[in-house]
C-alpha positions in Angstrom: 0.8 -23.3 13.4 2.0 -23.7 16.7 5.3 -21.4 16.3 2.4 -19.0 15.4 -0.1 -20.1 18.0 3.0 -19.2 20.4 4.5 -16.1 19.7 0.9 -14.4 19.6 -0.1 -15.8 23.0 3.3 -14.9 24.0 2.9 -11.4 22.8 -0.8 -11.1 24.6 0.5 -12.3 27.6 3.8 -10.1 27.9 1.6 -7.1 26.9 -1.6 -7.6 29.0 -3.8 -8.1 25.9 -6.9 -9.5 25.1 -8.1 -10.1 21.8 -11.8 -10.9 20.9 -12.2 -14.7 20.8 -14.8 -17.4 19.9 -18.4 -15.7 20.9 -16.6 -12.6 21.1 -15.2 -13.7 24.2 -11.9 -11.8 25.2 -9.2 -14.2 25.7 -5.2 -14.7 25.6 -5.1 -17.8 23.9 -6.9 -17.3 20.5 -5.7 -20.5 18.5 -4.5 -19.8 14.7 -7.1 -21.2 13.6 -9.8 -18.8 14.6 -7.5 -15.7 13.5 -7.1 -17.2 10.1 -10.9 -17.3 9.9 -11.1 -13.8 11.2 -8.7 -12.5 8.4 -10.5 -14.6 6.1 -13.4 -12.2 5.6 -10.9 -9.4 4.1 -10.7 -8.7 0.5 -8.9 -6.6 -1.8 -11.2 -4.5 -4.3 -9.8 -3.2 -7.5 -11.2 -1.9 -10.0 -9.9 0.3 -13.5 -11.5 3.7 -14.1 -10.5 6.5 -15.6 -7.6 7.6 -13.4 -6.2 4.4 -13.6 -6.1 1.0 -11.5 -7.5 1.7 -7.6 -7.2 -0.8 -5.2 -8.5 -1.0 -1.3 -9.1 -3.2 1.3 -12.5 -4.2 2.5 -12.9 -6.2 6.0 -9.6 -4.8 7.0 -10.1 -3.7 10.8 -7.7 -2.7 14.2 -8.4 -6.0 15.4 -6.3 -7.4 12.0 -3.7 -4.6 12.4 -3.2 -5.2 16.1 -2.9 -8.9 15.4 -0.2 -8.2 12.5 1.5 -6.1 14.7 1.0 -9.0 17.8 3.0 -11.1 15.4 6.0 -8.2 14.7 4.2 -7.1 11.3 3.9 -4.3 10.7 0.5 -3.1 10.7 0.0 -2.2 6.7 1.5 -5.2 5.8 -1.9 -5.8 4.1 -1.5 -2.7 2.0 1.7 -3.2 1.2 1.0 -6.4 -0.1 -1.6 -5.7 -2.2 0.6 -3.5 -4.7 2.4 -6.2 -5.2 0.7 -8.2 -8.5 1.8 -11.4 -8.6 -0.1 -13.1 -6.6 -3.6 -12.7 -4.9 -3.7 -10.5 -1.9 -5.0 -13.1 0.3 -1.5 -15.2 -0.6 0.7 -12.4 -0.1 -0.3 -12.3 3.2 -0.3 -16.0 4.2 3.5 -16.5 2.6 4.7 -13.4 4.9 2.9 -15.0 8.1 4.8 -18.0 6.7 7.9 -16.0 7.0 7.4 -15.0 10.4 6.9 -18.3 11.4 10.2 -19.0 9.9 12.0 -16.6 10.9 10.6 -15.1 14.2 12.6 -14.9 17.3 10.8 -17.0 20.2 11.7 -15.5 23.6 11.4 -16.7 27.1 
């Protein structure tokens, strides 16, 4: 958590960012534990018909994209994860924030 914690307040600072804190409160220094629980309120819905399988996200804002993209994901990473079928969506997400913390760059 706190390889995460850093590069995102890192990234707010060097870009001038805010991001929508506890009480909605903007701030530079979210903790990873409030942005886990904001990205725990986003679901993948899918459901056969006719046409075939459809899938979509529901709960899926800018604020997560920005944040994804705060962390050098890229900003459909959610989408892109979500075709994948062997896990959940949910865990495809948390084992390639897992990978960033393993393998992103700290600077300064």
């Amino acid at each position: 958590y706190r390889i995460l914690q850093y590069v995102l307040r890192n990234r707010l600072r060097e870009t001038e960012e805010t991001i929508a804190g506890h009480h909605g409160r903007p701030t530079q220094k979210p903790t990873v534990a409030f942005v886990q629980r904001l990205f725990s309120g986003v679901i993948r819905i899918t459901m056969e018909t006719p046409t075939g399988v459809q899938s979509w996200m529901q709960g899926f804002t800018e604020v997560h994209r920005r944040i994804l993209t705060l962390f050098g994901l890229p900003s459909d990473l959610y989408e892109a994860a979500c075709e994948m079928r062997d896990f959940s969506c949910r865990d495809k997400v948390l084992l390639l924030v897992e990978h960033c913390d393993a393998s992103c760059q700290l600077s300064g």
